[in-house]
N, C-alpha and C positions, 0 to 999 in steps of 0.2 A: 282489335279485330272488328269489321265491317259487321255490323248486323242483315243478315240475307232474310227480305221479306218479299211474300206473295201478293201484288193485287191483281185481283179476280173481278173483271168488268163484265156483270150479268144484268146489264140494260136492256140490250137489244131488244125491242119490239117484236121481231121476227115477220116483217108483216111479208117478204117476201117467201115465207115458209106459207103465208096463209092461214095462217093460227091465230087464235082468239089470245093464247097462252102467250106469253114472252117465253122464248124455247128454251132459255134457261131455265125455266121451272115445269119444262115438259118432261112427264117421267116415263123411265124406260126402265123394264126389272124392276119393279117398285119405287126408284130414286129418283130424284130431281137430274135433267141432265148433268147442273153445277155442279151436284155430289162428286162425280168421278173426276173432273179437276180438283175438286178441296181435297180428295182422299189424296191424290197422288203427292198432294204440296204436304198435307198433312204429316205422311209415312217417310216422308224423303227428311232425314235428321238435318240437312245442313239448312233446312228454311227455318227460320225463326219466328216466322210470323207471315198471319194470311191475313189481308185486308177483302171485304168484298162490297162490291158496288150493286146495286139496284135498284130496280123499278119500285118508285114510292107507293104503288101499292103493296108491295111484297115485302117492303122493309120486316114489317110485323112478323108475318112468315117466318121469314128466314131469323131472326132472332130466337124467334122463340122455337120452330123444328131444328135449323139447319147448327146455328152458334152451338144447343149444347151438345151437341156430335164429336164437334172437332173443335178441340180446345185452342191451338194455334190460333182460328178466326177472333182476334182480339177486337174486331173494328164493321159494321154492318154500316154502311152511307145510303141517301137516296139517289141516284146517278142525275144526269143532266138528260137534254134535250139528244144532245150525239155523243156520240164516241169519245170525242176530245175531250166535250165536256165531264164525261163521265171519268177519263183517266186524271185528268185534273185533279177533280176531286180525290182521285187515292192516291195522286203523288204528294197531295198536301194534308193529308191525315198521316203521314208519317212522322213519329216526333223525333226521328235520327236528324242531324246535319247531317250527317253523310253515312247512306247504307248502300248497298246492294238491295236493287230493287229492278224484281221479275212482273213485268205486265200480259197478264193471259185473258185470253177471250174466254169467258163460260162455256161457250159453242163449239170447241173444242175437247171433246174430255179424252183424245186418246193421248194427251201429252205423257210422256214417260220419266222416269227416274234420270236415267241417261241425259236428255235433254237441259232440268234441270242443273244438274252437276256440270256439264259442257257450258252453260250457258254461266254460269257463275266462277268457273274457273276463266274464262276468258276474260272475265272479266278483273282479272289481277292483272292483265296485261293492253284490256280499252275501257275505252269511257262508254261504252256504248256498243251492243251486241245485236245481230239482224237473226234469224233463225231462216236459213233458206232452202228451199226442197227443189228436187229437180224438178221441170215438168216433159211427160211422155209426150205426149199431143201436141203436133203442131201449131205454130203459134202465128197467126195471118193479123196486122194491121188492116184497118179499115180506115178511110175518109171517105166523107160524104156516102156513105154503107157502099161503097166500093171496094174490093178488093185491092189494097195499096202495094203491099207488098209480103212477103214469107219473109219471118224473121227467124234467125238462125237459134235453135231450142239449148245449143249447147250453151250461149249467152245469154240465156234469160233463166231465172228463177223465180219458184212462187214465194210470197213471205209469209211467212206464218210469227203464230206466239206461240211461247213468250217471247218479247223484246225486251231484254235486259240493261238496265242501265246504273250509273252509278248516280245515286239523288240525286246531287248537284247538278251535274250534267243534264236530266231531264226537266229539272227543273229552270234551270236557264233556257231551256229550250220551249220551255211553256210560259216562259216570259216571253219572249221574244215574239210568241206567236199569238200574243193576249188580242193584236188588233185585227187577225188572218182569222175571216167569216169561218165557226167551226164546221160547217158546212161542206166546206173546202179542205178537210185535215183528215187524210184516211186512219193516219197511225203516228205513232209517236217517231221510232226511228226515223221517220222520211222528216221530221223538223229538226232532228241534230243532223240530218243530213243538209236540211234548209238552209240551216240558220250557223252552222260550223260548230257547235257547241263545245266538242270535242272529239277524241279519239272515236275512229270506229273503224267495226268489221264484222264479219260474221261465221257462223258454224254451220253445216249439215244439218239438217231439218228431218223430216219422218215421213213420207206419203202418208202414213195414218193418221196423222196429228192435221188432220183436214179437216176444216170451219164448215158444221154443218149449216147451211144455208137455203136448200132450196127443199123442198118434200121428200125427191127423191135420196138426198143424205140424210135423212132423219131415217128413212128404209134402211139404210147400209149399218147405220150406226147401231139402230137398235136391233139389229139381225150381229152384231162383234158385241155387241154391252150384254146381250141376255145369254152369249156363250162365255169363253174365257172369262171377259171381263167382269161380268158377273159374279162370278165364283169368287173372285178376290174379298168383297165385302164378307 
């Protein structure tokens, strides 16, 4: 049986939040945002293991507050320049050939139990899993900041994480894209979608499970983290 492991990519700068702090280690309720994704990977039995990725000044940090918390987190890395870079590195600090492996954004923390389990049973049946939300708001293309055209909301979807995959699979995918500026790589699914790596598809997503990004989501998040979610730690 697959070994099912968490990487948790808590790089991000955050510089479009406007913060000094990487917003992964902005706290809210007393906790580091990060904590309430590790909690959720942590308490969910079928994960085996949490990798996490970050900013090389907080390596230390988090070793030493965050690792002895939650005993899962086997693995603390310094991430890269971008995104890519930093998934990278946790798809290659796994010492499986072949696991089940969930890639989640720290800047997320209302992922659910649910999600998890959906996203790892699909994966008995692809190489590769998209996590996709509806969106309410209509959705207008722009060229040249013109109005191009309305695009139809019932065929679009947002992406969100985790994006699940199976090692090998991501990892031929992170070959293939070793020469592709990481500049240019929003996410990992969009390169097995690239590059054909293997099987894919995807599940129903959470409106909650929304990447806090801009000021005004860091307001929303920590107005649901200091009620219910709170209470859970």
């Amino acid at each position: 049986m697959l070994r099912n492991i968490a990487i948790i990519l808590a790089g991000g700068l955050g510089n479009r939040m406007q913060l000094e702090t990487p917003k992964a280690f902005v706290k809210i309720g007393g906790y580091y945002l990060m904590e309430y994704s590790i909690k959720i990977f942590q308490e969910c039995k079928s994960i085996d293991e949490i990798i996490l990725v970050v900013p090389n000044e907080y390596q230390t940090l988090s070793e030493e507050l965050i690792q002895p918390k939650y005993n899962k987190v086997s693995k603390i890395r310094t991430g890269g320049k971008t995104r890519f870079e930093s998934s990278n590195i946790g798809v290659y600090l796994v010492d499986e050939k072949e696991a089940k492996v969930l890639i989640h954004d720290a800047a997320r923390p209302f992922i659910t139990e649910d999600i998890i389990l959906n996203s790892l049973s699909a994966l008995e049946q692809f190489d590769a899993i998209n996590l996709l939300s509806p969106i309410s708001d209509t959705v207008v293309e722009l060229r040249n900041k013109q109005i191009f055209r309305m695009l139809d909301r019932d065929l679009i979807r947002a992406s969100q994480t985790p994006q699940s995959f199976k090692l090998s699979t991501i990892r031929l995918a992170h070959e293939m894209a070793k020469n592709t500026p990481a500049d240019k790589i929003t996410d990992d699914f969009g390169l097995v979608l690239k590059y054909k790596c293997g099987t894919q598809s995807w599940i129903e997503g959470d409106k909650l499970n929304f990447k806090i990004t801009y000021p005004q989501d860091l307001i929303i998040a920590e107005k649901l983290l200091k009620g219910s979610f709170n209470s859970t730690f």
